[in-house]
C-alpha positions in Angstrom: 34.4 23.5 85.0 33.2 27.3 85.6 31.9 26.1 89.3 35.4 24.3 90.0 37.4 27.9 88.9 34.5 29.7 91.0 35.8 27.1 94.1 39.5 27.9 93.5 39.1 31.6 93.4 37.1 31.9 96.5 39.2 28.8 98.1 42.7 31.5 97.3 40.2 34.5 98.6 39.8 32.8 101.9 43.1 32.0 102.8 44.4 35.6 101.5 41.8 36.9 104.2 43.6 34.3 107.0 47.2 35.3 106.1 46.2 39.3 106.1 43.8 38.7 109.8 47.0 36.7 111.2 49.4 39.6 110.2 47.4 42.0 111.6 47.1 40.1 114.9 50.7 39.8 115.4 51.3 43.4 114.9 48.6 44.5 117.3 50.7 42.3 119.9 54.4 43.6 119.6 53.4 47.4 117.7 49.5 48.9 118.0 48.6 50.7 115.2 46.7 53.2 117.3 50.2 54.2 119.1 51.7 53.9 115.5 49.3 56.4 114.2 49.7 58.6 117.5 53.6 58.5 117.2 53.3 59.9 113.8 51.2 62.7 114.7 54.0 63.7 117.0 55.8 67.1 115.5 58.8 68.8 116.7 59.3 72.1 115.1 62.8 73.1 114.0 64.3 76.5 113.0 67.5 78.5 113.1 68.2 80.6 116.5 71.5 82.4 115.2 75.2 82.1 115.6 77.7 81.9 118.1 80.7 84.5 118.0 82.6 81.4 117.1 80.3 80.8 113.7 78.5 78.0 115.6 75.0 77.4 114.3 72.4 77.7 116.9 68.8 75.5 116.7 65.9 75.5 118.3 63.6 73.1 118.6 58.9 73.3 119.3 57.6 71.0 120.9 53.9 71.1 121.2 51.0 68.6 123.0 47.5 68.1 121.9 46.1 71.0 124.6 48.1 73.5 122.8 51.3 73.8 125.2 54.0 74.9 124.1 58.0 74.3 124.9 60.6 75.7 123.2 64.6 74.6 123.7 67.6 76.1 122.2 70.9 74.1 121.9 72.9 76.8 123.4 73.0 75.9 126.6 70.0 73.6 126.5 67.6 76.5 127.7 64.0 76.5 127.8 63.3 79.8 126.2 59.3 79.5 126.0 57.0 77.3 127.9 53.2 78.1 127.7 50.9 77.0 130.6 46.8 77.2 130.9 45.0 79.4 133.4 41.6 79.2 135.0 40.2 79.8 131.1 42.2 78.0 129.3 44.2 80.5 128.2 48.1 79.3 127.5 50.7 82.1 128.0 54.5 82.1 128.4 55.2 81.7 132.4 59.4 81.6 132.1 61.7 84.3 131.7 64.2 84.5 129.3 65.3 86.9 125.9 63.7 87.6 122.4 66.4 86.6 120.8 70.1 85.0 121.1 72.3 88.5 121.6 71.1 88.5 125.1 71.7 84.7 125.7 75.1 85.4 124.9 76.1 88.1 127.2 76.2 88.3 130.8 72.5 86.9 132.3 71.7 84.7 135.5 71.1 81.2 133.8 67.6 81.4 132.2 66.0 78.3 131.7 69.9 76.8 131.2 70.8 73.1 131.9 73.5 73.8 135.0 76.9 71.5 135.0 79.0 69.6 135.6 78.1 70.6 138.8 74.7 72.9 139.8 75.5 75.8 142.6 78.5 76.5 144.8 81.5 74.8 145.5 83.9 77.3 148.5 87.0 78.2 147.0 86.6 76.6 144.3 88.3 73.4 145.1 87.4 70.0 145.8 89.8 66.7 146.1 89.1 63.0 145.0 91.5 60.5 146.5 93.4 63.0 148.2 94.2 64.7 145.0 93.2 68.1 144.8 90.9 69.9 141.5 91.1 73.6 140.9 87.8 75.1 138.9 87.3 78.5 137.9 86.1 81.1 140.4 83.2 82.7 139.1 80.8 83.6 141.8 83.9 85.9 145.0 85.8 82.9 146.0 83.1 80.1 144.8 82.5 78.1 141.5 78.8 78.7 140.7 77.3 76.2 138.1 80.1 74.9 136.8 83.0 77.6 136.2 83.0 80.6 133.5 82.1 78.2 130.7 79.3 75.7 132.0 76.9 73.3 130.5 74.6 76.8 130.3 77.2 78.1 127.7 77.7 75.3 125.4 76.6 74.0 122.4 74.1 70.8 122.3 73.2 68.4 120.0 69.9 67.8 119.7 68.1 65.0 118.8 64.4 64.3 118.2 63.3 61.0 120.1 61.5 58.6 117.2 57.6 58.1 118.5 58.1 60.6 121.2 57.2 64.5 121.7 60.7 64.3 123.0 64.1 66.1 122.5 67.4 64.6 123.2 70.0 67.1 124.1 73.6 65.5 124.3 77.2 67.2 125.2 80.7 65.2 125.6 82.8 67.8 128.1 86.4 66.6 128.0 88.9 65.6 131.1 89.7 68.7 132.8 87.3 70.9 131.1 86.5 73.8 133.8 89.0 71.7 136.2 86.5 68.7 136.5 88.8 65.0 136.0 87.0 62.6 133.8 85.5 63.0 130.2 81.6 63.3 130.8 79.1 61.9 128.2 75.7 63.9 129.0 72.6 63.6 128.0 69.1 65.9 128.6 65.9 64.8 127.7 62.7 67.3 127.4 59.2 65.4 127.3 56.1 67.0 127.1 53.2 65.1 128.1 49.5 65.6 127.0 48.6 65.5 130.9 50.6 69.3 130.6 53.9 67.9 132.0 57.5 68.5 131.1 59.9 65.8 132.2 63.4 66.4 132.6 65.6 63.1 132.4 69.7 63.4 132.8 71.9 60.9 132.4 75.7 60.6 132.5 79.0 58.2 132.0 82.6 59.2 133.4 86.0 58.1 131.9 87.4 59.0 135.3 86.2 59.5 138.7 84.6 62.6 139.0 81.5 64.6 140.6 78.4 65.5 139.0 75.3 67.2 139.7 73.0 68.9 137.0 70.0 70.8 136.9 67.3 73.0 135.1 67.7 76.8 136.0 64.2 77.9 134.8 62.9 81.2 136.3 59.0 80.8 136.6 56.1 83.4 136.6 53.0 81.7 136.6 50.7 85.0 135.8 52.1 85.7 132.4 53.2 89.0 132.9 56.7 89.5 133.5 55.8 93.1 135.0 55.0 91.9 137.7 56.7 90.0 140.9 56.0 86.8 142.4 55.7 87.7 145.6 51.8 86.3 145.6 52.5 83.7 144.7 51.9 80.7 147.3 54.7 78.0 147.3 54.7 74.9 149.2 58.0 72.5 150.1 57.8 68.9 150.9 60.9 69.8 153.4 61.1 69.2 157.3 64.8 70.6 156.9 67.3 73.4 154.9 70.8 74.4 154.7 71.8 77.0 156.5 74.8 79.1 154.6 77.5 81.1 155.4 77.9 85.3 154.2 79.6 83.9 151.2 76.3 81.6 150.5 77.8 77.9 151.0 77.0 75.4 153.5 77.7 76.1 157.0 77.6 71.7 157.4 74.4 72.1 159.3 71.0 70.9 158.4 68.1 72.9 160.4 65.0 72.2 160.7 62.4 74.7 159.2 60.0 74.4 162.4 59.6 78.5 163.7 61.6 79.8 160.5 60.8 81.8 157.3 61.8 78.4 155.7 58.8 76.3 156.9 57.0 76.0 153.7 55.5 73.0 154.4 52.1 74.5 154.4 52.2 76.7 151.4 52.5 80.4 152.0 53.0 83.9 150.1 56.6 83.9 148.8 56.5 87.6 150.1 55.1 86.8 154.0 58.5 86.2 155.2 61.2 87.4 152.8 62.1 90.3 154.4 62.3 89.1 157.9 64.6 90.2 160.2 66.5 86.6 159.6 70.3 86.0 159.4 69.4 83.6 156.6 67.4 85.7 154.4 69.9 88.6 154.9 73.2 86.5 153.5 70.6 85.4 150.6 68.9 88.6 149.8 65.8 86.9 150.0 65.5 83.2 149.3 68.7 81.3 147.9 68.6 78.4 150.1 68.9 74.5 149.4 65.7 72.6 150.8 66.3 68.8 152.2 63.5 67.0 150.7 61.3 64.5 152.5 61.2 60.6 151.7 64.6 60.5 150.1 64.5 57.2 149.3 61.2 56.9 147.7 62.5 57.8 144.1 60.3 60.6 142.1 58.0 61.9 144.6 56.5 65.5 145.0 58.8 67.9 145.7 57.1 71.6 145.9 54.3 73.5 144.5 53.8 77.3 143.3 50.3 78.8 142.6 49.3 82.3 141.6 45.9 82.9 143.0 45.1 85.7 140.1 45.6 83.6 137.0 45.2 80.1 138.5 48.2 78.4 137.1 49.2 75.8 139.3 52.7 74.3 138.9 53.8 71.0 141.3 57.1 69.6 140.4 58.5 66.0 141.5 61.8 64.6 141.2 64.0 61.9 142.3 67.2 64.1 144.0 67.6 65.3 147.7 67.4 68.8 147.7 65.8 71.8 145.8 67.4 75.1 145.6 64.3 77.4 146.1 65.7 81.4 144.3 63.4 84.1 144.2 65.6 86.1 141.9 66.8 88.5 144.3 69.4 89.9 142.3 67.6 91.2 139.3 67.6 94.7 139.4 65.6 96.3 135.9 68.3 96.3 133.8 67.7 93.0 131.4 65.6 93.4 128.8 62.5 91.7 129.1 60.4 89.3 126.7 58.0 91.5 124.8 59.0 94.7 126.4 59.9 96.1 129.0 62.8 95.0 131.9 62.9 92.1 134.6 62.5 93.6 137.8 63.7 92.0 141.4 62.0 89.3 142.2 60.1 88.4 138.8 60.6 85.0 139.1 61.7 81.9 141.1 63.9 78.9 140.4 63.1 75.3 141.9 65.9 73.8 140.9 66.0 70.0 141.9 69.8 68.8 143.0 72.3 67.2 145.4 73.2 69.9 147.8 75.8 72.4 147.3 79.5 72.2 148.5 78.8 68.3 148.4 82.6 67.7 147.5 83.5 69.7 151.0 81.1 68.5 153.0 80.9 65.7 155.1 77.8 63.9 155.6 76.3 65.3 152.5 74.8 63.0 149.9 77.6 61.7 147.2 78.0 63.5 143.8 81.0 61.1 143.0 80.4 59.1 139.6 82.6 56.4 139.1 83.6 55.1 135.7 81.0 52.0 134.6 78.4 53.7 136.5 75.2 55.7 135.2 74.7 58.8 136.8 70.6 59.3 136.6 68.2 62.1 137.8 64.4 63.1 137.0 62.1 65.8 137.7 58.9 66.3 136.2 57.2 70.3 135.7 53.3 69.5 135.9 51.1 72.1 134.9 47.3 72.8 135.5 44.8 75.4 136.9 42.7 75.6 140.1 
């Protein structure tokens, strides 16, 4: 009797062992536990940023990787406020411009490290038409619209969600019909992803209500040494571009595409950002310097490499890729000493650069140019990826 009891425990202890080994099989199919464990290591930081004159609260959000990088995003505009990067040691320091705190944000400033809409750089006159009817926006910039009118995406309040499983922030903003002049309510969504390979990926999405135009970017100033003291005119930047867009005294689109071959625009070698950017060039005189859209190469190829920057003193080495035609290449021409700096001290001219992936400017005016016409039922879509490293 005591060996038959014996049997039936170790018979019940045999198949509890099956059942638990079959579970465990199954999840490893459809949920590892090793990305399970990995996903719940994953920590966004969250904190208060201030207040809006209005009384609306302002967040932001850390996101860090396993290296020791560092992002951080505010939902006032969606800007990237902080981003750390390593240098020949190993040493992570803040490379983007921006303010100490959220007075600054609020007043007057050119865009640091904003998400630019509805639509990213000029539009002449500030008019467009769709189907023969005509759209009046805001003239912000002379004559022009610039990033969107006096109230843009940069100026707005996000939501912000964290992504489940993902060192990931979801930024979201509805901008009603005829906000700024644009037709259509526009559902929008801005994804940050940092990466463990030291990449930030920048993912946009949009739906329309109403035929409209669209085309958003990230208006990051860079300064891949770490100290905002100094310009970036070392730095060496390289352009996967054959071609650019000339522009006219009042910076749009002449309709021409030129080819860089023999100009201070042929980066496709990389080069000091200062060699040429006081030539003795009609286009760098209208832009003060570099303020010029760049036609990528292999346009059809989805997210390829797009441009590099590299600062031989520190190291840091930043290549960006992207899905979109152009790149708006800014070497901050028009800062002039007078914003406070992070830390102390003022931004001087030419402290930093924008690349600043997009469809071209004056699209809407400009035959020929790739469309920025979203059409109810459709997606609009765009990526670009910031990678980081040291060489």
């Amino acid at each position: 009797m005591r060996l038959k009891l014996n049997l039936s425990w170790l018979a019940i202890a045999a198949l509890s062992l099956f059942f638990i080994q079959c579970r465990n099989t199954n999840k490893s199919e459809n949920e590892p536990a090793e990305e399970t464990a990995q996903n719940k290591n994953v920590v966004i930081e969250k904190s208060d940023y201030g207040t809006t004159p209005d009384g609306e609260k302002i967040e932001m959000y850390t996101l860090s990787n396993s290296n020791g990088m560092e992002v951080q995003i505010i939902t006032y505009g969606g800007r990237i406020t902080k981003l750390t990067a390593p240098d020949l040691n190993n040493n992570y320091q803040d490379v983007v411009l921006g303010f100490d705190s959220i007075g600054q944000y609020l007043e007057e400033n050119p865009y640091f490290g904003a998400i630019i809409g509805r639509y990213g750089n000029r539009i002449a006159g500030g008019k467009f038409s769709l189907d023969g009817e005509e759209y009046t926006l805001p003239q912000n910039n002379g004559e022009n619209t610039l990033h969107g009118g006096d109230k843009g995406f940069d100026k707005v309040i996000w939501k912000a969600t964290p992504l489940e499983g993902k060192n990931a922030l979801k930024l979201s903003y509805t901008s009603k019909d005829m906000e700024q002049g644009f037709p259509g309510q526009l559902e929008t969504t801005v994804t940050y992803e940092l990466k463990d390979d030291n990449s930030l990926n920048v993912e946009y999405k949009a739906t329309t209500d109403k035929k409209t135009i669209v085309n958003l970017t990230q208006h990051s100033y860079f300064n891949l040494s770490g100290d905002f003291s100094k310009d970036i005119l070392d730095h060496k930047v390289e352009i996967n571009a054959d071609e650019f867009i000339p522009v006219n005294e009042n910076l749009i689109p002449t309709g021409e595409i030129r080819d860089v071959q023999g100009t201070p625009f042929d980066f496709r070698e990389a080069q000091a950002i200062g060699k040429n950017i006081e030539a003795e060039n009609e286009q760098i005189l209208r832009g003060n310097g570099y303020d010029h859209c760049w036609v990528l190469n292999e346009q059809d190829s989805g997210v390829r490499y797009a441009a590099s920057a590299y600062d031989p003193d520190s190291g840091r080495y930043l290549e960006v890729y992207t899905d979109e035609p152009g790149m708006q290449f800014y070497t901050a021409n028009f800062l002039n000493g007078t914003l406070p700096a992070k830390g102390g001290g003022t931004y001087g001219k030419r402290t930093g650069f924008c690349f600043e992936t997009q469809h071209y400017p004056d699209t809407p005016n400009q035959e020929g140019f790739p469309t920025v016409v979203l059409e109810p039922g459709e997606t609009y879509t765009s990526n670009t990826s910031f990678r980081f490293s040291a060489k």
